[in-house]
N, C-alpha and C positions, 0 to 999 in steps of 0.2 A: 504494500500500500504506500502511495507514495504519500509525500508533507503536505501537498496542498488535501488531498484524499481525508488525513486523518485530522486534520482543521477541521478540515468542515461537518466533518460528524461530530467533533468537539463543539462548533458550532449550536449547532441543530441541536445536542444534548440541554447547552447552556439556553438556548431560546426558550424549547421547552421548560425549563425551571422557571425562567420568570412567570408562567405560567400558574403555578403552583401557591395558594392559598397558603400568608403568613402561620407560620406554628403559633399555638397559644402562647406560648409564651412572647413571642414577637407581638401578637395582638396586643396581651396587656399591656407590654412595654408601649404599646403606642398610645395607648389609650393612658395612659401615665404620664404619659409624653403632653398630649394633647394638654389634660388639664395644667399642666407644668407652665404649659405656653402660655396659658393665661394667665400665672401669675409672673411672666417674665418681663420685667420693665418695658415699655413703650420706646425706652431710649436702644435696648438690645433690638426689638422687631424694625426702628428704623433703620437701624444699619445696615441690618439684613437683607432691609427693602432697599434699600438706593444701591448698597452693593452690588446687589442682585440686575437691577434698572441698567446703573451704569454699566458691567459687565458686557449685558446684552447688547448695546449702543455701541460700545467700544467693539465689540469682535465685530459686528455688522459696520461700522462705519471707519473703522480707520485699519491701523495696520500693525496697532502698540502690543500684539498679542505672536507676530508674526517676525519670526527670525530666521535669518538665511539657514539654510540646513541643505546638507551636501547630500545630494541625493544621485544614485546610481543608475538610469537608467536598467541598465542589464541586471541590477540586482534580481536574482529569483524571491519569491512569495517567501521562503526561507528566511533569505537575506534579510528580509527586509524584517521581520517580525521579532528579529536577533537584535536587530536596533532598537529598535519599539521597546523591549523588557531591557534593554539597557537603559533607555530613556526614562523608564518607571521606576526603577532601582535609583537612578537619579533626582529624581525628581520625589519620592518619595522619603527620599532622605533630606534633600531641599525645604520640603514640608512639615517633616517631622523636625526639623531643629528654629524651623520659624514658629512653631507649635510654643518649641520647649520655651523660647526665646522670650512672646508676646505673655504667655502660663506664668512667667517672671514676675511679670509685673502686675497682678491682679487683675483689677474689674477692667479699668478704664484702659489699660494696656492690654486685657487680651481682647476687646472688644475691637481693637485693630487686626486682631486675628481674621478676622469675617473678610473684608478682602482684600487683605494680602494672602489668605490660600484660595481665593477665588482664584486670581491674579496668576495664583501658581498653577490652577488647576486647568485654567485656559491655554497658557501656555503649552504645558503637555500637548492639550487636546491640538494644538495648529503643530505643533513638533510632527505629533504623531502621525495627524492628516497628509503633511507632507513628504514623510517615509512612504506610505500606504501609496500616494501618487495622486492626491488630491488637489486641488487647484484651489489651494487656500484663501487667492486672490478675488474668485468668483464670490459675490453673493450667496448663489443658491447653495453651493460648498459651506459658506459658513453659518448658514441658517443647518445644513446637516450637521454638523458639528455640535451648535447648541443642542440638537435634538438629544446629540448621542450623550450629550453633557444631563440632559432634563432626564432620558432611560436611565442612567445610572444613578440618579439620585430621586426618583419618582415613587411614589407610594403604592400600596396594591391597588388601588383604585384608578389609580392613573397610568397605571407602569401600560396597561394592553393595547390603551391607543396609542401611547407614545414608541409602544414596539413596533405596533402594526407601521407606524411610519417610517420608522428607522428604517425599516425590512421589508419595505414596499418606494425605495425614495424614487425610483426613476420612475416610477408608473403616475405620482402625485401630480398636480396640478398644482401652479405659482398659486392660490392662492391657500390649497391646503399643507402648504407647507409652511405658514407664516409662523409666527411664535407669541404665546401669548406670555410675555416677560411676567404680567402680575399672577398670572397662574403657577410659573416657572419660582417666584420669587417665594407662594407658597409652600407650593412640592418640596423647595430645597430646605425651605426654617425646619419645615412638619417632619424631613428627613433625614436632617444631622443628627446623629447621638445625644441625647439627652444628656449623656455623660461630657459631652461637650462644654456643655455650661459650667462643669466643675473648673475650667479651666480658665474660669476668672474671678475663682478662688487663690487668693495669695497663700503660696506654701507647695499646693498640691498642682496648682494650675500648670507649672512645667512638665511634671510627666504624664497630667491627662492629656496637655499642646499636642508632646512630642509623639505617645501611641496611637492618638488619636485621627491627628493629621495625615501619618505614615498609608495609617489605614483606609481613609475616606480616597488618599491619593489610590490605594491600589486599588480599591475597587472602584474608580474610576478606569483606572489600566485596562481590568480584565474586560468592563462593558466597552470598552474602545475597539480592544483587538478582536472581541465576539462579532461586534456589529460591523467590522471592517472585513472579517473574515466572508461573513452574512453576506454582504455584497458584491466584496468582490468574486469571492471562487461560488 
């Protein structure tokens, strides 16, 4: 069997699991989560929210997310995914010490947390588009990118339509493919770790930053290389 062969059944395994109704204990934790959010300052949900806004604006309209990256033509499907998990390993530790770093300084310094690992987490994502062979430059490219960003942090409620687009994107039409950023800006609050918020407690907040971040990066990684895998082979 050859590499691109055993991707895409890896694939196809992973698609299906999103699929799959959170375990009870995931429920409660959300539903713990939820009530959590309502008692979390007005000042944390702003942040969240413009971080979120701005984000979206900046990948779609400028270029601040977008770095030259040497890219091989001839490289094989291989090649290129060998970059990819270098790039997450990278970047994963990028995050995890920006984590530990903002965790330092409490409330009002980890609350700087929210986006600068946004920041870090977009980055990846145009890194990675442009290994895969995506034209990061395009519009419609970086409206897929957010998508792939919005799949990997979306809730069970949301995660099937935002699969179904991910993994239907050439058949979409310009206008079902827009992005609803206030939507987006929920999915992501309602979807960070709970445990997140420990980490703008003074003391403990550096090594909730630094496990935390590591990990929100990788499982950003794996929904990257699934969905790339999804379309391209």
């Amino acid at each position: 069997m050859t590499y691109e062969e055993t991707a895409k059944k890896e694939a196809l395994r992973w698609s299906k699991s999103l699929d799959k109704r959170a375990s009870v204990i995931q429920r409660t934790s959300k539903r713990f989560q939820t009530s959590l959010n309502e008692k979390i300052p007005d000042r944390v949900h702003g942040v969240v929210t413009e971080s979120v806004r701005s984000m979206v604006e900046i990948a779609l309209t400028s270029s601040e997310y977008i770095r030259p990256i040497e890219v091989d033509p001839s490289w094989t499907f291989e090649q290129r995914e060998e970059k990819v998990r270098g790039l997450i390993k990278q970047y994963k530790r990028t995050a995890s010490f920006e984590g530990a770093g903002t965790g330092l300084g409490g409330f009002w310094l980890g609350l700087a947390d929210f986006p600068l690992l946004l920041s870090i987490k977009m980055k990846f994502l145009f890194d990675a588009a442009q290994i895969y062979g995506l034209n990061v430059h395009s519009y419609q490219e970086r409206v897929y990118v957010l998508h792939v960003f919005m799949l990997a942090f979306s809730s069970d409620e949301a995660r099937g339509g935002v699969k179904e687009k991910v993994l239907n994107w050439e058949e979409l039409s310009v206008s079902e493919k827009n992005v609803d950023w206030k939507k987006l800006q929920i999915e992501y609050r309602d979807t960070l770790d709970f445990v997140k918020l420990f980490q703008l407690l003074p003391g403990i907040g550096a090594v909730v930053g630094y496990v935390a971040n590591g990990r929100l990066l990788g499982q950003l990684g794996e929904t990257t290389i699934q969905s790339c895998r999804l379309r391209f082979l």
